[in-house]
C-alpha positions in Angstrom: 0.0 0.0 0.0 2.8 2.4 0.8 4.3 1.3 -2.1 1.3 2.5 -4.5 0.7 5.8 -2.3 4.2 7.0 -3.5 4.0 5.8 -6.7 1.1 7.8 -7.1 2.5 11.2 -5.4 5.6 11.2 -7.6 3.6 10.8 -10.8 1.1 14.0 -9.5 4.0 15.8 -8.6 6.6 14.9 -11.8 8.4 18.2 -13.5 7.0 20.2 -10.4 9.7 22.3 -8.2 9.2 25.0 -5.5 9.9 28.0 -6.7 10.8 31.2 -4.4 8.9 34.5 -5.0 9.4 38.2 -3.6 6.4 40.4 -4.0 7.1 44.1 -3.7 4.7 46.5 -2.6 5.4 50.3 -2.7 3.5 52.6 0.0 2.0 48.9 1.6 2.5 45.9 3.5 3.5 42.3 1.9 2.5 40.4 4.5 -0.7 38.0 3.7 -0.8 38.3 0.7 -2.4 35.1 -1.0 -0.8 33.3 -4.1 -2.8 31.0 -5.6 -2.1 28.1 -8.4 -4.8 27.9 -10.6 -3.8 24.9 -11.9 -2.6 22.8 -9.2 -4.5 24.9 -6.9 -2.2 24.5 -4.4 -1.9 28.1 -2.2 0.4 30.1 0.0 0.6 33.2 1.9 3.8 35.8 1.8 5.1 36.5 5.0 6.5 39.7 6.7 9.5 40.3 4.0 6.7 39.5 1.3 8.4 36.1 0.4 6.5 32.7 -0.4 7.4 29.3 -1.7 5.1 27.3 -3.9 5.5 24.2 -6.1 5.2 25.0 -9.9 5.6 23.6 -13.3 5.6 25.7 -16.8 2.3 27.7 -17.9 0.7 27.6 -14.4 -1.1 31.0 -13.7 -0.5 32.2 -10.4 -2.9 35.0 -8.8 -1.8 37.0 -6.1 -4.5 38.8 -4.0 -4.7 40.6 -1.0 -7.6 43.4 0.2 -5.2 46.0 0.4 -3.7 45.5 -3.0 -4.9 45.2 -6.8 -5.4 41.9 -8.5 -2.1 40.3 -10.2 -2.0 37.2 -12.4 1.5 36.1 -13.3 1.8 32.6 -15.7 5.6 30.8 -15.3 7.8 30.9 -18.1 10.9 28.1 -18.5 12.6 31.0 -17.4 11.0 31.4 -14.2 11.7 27.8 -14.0 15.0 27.8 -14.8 16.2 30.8 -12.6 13.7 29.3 -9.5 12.5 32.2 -8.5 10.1 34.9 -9.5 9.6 39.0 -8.1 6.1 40.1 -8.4 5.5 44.2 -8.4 2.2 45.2 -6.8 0.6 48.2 -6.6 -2.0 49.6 -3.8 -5.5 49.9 -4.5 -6.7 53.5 -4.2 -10.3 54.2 -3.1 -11.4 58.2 -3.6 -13.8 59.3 -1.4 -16.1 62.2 -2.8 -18.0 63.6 -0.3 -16.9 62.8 4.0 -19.4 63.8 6.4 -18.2 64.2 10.0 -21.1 64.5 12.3 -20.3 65.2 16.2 -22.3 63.5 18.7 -21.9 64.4 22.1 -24.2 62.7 23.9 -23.8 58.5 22.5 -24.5 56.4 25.2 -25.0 52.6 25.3 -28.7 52.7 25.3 -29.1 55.3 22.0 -26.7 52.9 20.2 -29.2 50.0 21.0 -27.0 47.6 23.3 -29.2 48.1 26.3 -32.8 48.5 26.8 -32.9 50.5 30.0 -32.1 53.9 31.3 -28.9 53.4 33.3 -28.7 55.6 36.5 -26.2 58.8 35.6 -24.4 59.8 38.5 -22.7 63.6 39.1 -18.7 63.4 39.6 -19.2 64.3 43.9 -21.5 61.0 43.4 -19.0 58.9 41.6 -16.1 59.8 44.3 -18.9 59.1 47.2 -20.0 55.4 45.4 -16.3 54.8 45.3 -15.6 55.7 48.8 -18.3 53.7 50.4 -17.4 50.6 48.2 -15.1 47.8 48.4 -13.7 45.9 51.5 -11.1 48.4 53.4 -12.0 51.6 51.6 -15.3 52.2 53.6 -13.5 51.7 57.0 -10.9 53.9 56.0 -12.6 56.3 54.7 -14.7 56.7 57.7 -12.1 56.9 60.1 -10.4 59.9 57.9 -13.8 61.8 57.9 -13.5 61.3 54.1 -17.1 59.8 53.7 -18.8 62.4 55.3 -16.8 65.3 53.6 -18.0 63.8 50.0 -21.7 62.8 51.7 -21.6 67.0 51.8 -20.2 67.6 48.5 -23.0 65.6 46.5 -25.5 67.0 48.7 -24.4 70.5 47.6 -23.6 68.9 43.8 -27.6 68.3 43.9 -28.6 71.6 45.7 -26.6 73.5 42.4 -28.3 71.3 40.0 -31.5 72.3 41.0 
């Protein structure tokens, strides 16, 4: 059985070779970039240095792709073959905008944008540092030793009184 299995892989894979590639990218990245073999459809991906390795033979296409970048088809000459590897120039996909609209909202909050379904309780900064105070294991004792809770019970009493 082993036998037959490599009999068969070295007949699929006769006259192919790996072949190195470089793509080149001006203004962009040339990391994932996908190369694909149409006719094998075997596939790779560049990595940081935009390099890739893939097994060829003569007249397969290759298509490189990547979301960033503009389609490019390349098909492998005997002389791609011959000098085992290939340098692939790619040029960055340009999207115009003609109109942006910047709108300023001040006042988003989680339930406008739909991610809760009830009014949460809005507190006033001297109500924050009070809730924080009286909260928590040692910070309540502490704070009430130091006169601290009392001092901000005052402050959001007076925070109040001013907002009315």
């Amino acid at each position: 059985m082993y036998l037959i299995v490599s009999i068969l892989t070295t007949l699929c894979s006769y006259g192919q070779i790996t072949i190195y590639g470089v793509v080149k990218v001006e203004n962009a990245s040339a990391e994932g970039i996908h190369i694909t073999n149409l006719v094998s459809e075997k596939a790779t991906i560049t990595n940081e240095k935009g390099e890739f390795w893939l097994d060829v033979i003569e007249d397969d296409l290759l298509v490189f792709s990547a979301v960033h970048l503009n389609y490019w088809r390349k098909s492998i000459s005997a002389n791609d073959i011959k000098n085992g590897r290939i340098e692939i120039v790619m040029t960055a996909k340009v999207s115009e905008l003609q109109e942006v609209v910047v709108t300023e909202y001040t006042k988003i909050n989680a339930q406008d944008l739909g991610i809760i379904n009830y009014k949460p309780v809005s507190y006033t900064p001297a109500e924050r540092r009070l809730r924080t105070a009286t909260t928590g294991i040692l910070d309540p004792l502490l704070n009430w030793i130091s006169g601290r809770t009392k001092r901000l019970k005052k402050t959001s009493e007076l925070s109040k009184k001013n907002l009315c």
